[in-house]
C-alpha positions, 0 to 999 in steps of 0.5 A: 750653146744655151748653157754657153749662152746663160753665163754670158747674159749673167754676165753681161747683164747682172754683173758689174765690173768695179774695177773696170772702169775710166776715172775722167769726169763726165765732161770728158764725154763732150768734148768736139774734136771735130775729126774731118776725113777729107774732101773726098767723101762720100766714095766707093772702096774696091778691094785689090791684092790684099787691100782695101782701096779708095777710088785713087788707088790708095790702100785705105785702113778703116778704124771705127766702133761698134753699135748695138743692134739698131732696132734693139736699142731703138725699142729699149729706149721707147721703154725708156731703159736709161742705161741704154744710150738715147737713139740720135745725132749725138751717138754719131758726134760723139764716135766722131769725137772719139776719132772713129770714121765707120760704124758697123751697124746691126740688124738683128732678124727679131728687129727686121720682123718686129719694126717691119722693112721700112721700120728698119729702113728708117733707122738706117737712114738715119744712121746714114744721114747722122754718119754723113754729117761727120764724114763718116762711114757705116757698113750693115751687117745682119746679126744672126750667130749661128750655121745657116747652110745646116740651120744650126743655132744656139738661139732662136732669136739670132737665127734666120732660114737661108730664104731669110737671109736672102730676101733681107740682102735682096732687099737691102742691097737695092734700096741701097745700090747707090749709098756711098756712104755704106762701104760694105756689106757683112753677111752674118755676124758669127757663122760657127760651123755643124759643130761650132767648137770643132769647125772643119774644112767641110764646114768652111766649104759649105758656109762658103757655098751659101756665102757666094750665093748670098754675094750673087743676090747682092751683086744683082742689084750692086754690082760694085760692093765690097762685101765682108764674109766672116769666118768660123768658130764665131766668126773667128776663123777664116784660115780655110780662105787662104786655100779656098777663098770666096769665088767672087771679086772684092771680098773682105774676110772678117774676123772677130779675136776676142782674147779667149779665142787664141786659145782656139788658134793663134791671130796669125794661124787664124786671120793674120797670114789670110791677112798676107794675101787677101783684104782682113777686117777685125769688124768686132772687138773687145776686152773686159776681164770677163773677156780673159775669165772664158780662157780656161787657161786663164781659169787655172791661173785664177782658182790656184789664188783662190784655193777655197773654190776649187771646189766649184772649179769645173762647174764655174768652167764655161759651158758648166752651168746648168739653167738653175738658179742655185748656180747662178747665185754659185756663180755671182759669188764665185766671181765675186770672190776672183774680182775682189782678190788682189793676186787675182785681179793683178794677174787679170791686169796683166793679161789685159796689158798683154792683150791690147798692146798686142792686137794693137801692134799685130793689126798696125802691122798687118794694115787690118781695118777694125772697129770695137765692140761695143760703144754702150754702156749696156753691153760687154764689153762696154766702151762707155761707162755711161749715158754722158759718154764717160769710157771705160778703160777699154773705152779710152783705149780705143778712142786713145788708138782712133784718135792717135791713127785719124785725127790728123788726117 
């Protein structure tokens, strides 16, 4: 995980992708569109059958974005980081512009000590009271990676104990048991399992003991929320719910199909025929080539266009690098070299064609709730080319796709 963890930064974080971003004008990025979602708002949603429901009765499919975690892009901008966006209403009128009506916002155990309860509070209601003048919703979600009921983690600083993470959900769901405008709760951002690369049916029964616990402290003090519980493998996998579902009533099961993650199990074995029987919310989403590079399938195709690096094949592979920075600069280069080259690059075209058509198609089809990570030009994979709200490709894509489902609504 922490060698896993180290390309990821790299990438995320030193890595500029040239070609992957919009060509519209910064004036783009201001235009009001105004998008009104009813009369009916703020309401309470139930789950019934394999739905999400509003308070008619009528089935209810969410679009919407993903932030960065809240208390992390509250201190960046006290640092004055200007490649993170400024904490304020324009976030939200500008998610709004692009069509989207929830947010999924985190909070991450580093900022939940560091900013303090009513730190955080602050910031949520913020959150609640920017999203409610544009009749937008937000659902919560505590940013922890990892394996609470063995208290495996990659990394410390999306790790919490299991007493934690209860007291946070105790605390938050009675300060805010009567907030209509926060439609669910999500227990954790990625549950992985005892041995994360290799979930088991043990692995879902333990997390799913926790999970039910976590619900029953949340339900003391809100009886009526909709809650989401994640699945395996990063929170990809919820496979197992079809013959061991969460023992409780309206459950959402979330599910995270980033494209390298098909590899593991295909959208339908993994989360679309869980989707035929129970309410399913893709709450994180994305691409870049990044995204199609962690593909070892992808990987193979890429290194017979460039002959000259498979010499350094296996240790670019991911989870091969070790913490050194002769291999950091071996990876810069090498990636380099893939993003420059014309085949290369056609082919990652290609495949990122492939890919949005069709989890556009798949979850129109299943009726499967979604937001996309991530509305920031900071983290990958970026929505937002810049602080002038200018999207990337992927950026324009989702809008494109929020804009076209709920602008007319």
């Amino acid at each position: 995980m922490k060698r896993h963890l180290l390309l990821t930064l790299f990438l995320l974080f030193t890595f500029n992708l040239p070609s992957f971003s919009g060509s519209k004008s910064p004036e783009e990025g201001s235009q009001q569109l105004a998008v009104n979602y009813g009369a009916e708002y703020p309401q309470e949603f139930r789950v019934v059958e394999n739905k999400i429901v509003d308070r008619n009765g009528e089935p209810k499919i969410f679009r919407g974005l993903d932030m960065v975690t809240i208390t992390h892009l509250k201190t960046q901008n006290q640092r004055g980081k200007r490649e993170y966006l400024d904490w304020g209403e324009e976030i939200f009128r500008q998610m709004n512009n692009w069509g989207s009506e929830i947010t999924r916002i985190q909070i991450h155990p580093n900022g939940w000590a560091r900013f303090g309860r009513e730190g955080v509070i602050r910031l949520i209601d913020q959150a609640i009271e920017w999203s409610s003048n544009y009749n937008m919703y937000i659902f919560l979600q505590y940013n922890i990676i990892g394996f609470p009921p063995t208290q495996t983690y990659g990394n410390n600083y999306k790790a919490a104990t299991k007493n934690d993470i209860l007291e946070f959900w105790n605390f938050i769901s009675e300060h805010y048991k009567d907030s209509k405008v926060i439609a669910f709760y999500e227990l954790i951002n990625e549950p992985t399992s005892t041995r994360p690369m290799n979930p088991t049916l043990e692995d879902w029964l333990l997390w799913k003991e926790f999970a039910e616990e976590i619900i029953d402290t949340i339900r003391s003090n809100d009886p009526n929320s909709v809650i989401i519980v994640n699945g395996l493998y990063w929170g990809y996998d919820i496979s197992y719910a079809i013959d061991h579902p969460i023992d409780r009533e309206n459950i959402v099961y979330g599910t995270h199909p980033y494209p390298q993650k098909a590899l593991y199990k295909s959208w339908e074995e993994a989360f679309g025929a869980v989707a035929d029987k129970y309410p399913v919310f893709v709450t994180e989403f994305g691409f870049d080539y990044i995204s199609f590079l962690k593909d070892r399938e992808v990987q193979k195709k890429v290194f017979d266009f460039l002959p000259h690096l498979k010499n350094v094949k296996k240790r670019l592979m991911m989870g091969q690098f070790e913490e050194s920075d002769d291999k950091i600069d071996l990876m810069k280069e090498v990636y380099r070299d893939i993003l420059s080259h014309p085949k290369a690059m056609e082919y990652l075209r290609e495949i990122e064609e492939k890919y949005r058509i069709g989890i556009k198609q798949y979850l129109e089809r299943k009726g499967i709730s979604w937001t996309a990570f991530c509305f920031s030009p900071r983290f990958r994979p970026s929505l937002l080319q810049n602080g002038s709200y200018v999207p990337t490709e992927s950026g324009k894509f989702f809008r494109d796709w929020l804009l076209e489902k709920n602008i007319h609504k």
